[in-house]
N, C-alpha and C positions, 0 to 999 in steps of 0.2 A: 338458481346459482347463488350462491352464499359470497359475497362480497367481504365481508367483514374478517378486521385482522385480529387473530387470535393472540395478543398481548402477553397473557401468561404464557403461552407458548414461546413466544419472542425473548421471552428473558427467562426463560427455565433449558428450551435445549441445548443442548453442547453446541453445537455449529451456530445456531443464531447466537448465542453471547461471547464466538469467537469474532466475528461479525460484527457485534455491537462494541467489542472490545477495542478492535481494529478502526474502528468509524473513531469513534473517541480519540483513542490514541494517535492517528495521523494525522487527524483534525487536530490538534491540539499544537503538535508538533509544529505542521507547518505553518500554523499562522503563527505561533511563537517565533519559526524563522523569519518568518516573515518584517518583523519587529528586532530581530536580536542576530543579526547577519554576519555575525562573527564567528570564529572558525571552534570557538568554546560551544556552541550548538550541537557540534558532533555528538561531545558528551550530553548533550539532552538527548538526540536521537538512538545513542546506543542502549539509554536504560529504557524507553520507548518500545524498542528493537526488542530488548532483555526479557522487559514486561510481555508482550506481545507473543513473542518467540517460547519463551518459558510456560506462557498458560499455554499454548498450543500441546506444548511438550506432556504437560501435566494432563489435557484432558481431552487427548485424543490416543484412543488402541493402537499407538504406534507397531505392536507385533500386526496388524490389521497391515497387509502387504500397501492398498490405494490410501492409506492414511497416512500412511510413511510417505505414499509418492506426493503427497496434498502437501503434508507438513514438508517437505523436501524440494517441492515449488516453489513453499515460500524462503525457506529459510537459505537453498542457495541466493537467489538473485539478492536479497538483505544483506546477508552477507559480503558479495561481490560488490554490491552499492558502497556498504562502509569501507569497504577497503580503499576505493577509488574516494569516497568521501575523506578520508584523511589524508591518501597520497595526493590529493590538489594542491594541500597545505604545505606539499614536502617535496614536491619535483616539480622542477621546474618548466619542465616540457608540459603537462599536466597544469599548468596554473590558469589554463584560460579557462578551462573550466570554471573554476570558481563562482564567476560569475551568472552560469548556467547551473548549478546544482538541483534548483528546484526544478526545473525541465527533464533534467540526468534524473532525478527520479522518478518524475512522469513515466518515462521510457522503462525505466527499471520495474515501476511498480507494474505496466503494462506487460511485459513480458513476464512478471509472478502471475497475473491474471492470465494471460494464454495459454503457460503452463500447467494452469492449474485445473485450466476448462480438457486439457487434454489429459487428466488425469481423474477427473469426479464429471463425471454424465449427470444430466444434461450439461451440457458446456455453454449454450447461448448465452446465458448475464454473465458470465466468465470474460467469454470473446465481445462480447459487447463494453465489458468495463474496458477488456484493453483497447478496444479500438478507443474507445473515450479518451483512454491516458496514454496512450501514445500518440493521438492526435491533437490533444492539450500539451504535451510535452512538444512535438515538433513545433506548434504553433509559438511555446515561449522561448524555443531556440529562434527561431524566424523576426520575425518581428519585436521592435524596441517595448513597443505599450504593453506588450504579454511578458515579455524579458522582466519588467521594473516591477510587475506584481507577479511574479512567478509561482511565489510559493503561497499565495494568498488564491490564485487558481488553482496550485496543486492542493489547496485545503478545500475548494469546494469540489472540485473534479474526484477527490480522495473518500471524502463525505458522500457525495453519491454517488459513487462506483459501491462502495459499503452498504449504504443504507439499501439499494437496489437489492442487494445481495441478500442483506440481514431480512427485508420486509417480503422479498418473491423468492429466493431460494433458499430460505431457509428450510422450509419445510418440502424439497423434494429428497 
């Protein structure tokens, strides 16, 4: 049995450098929130989103019927996320949020990951990532000490939910 990870592999297929793209980019993201908690953040996460969402689009056989369903996993629930990410800032009934966003996206990215295991077989590091971030995400609605670094869990739970992904499922 051959242990060893095939690196050129890792950063040459489409799917693993969608993967390593996404590991980067939400890692980045959140701990930037993490530091910069102001409602101008959005606009860091939608060119994030932009980025992310965009190479998807560009380098995956969207005519490809389960490619469309994959890119369409993620790009509803992103979608749905930003919208309620800017209505915090704008309604009033919605403001309590605010202070839970990094959680609201645990949940949100959790539910792109179950999605997505229900649409690309094998599904296990799929269902396993959600279970990860939606159990990180209820934990930082729950509790004050997960609350205050929310989005500094959401960058490690986001990191290896990804990296899981990019290093064991790339190549199925």
């Amino acid at each position: 049995m051959n242990n060893s990870i095939d690196w050129k592999f890792l950063l040459t297929d489409t799917r693993s450098r969608v993967y390593l793209l996404w590991l980067i980019l939400v890692t980045t993201g959140f701990v930037l929130t993490q530091f910069f908690q102001r409602k101008e953040i959005n606009a860091v996460w939608f060119v994030i989103s932009v980025i992310g969402l965009g190479y998807m689009y560009r380098v995956m056989p969207l005519r490809v019927v389960q490619m469309r369903r994959i890119y369409l996993a993620w790009l509803v629930p992103i979608v749905i996320g930003m919208i309620v990410s800017a209505l915090v800032f704008r309604v009033s009934d919605l403001s309590y949020l605010i202070a839970y966003l990094g959680a609201f996206w645990l949940v949100v990215l959790g539910a792109g990951y179950f999605w997505n295991g229900l649409v690309d077989a094998p599904a296990g590091w799929y269902y396993f990532a959600a279970a990860l971030n939606l159990t990180a995400g209820v934990l930082c609605f729950s509790f004050d000490l997960f609350t205050l670094n929310q989005y500094l869990i959401a960058a490690v739970v986001s990191a290896w939910s990804m990296a899981n992904l990019w290093l064991f499922r790339s190549g199925a």
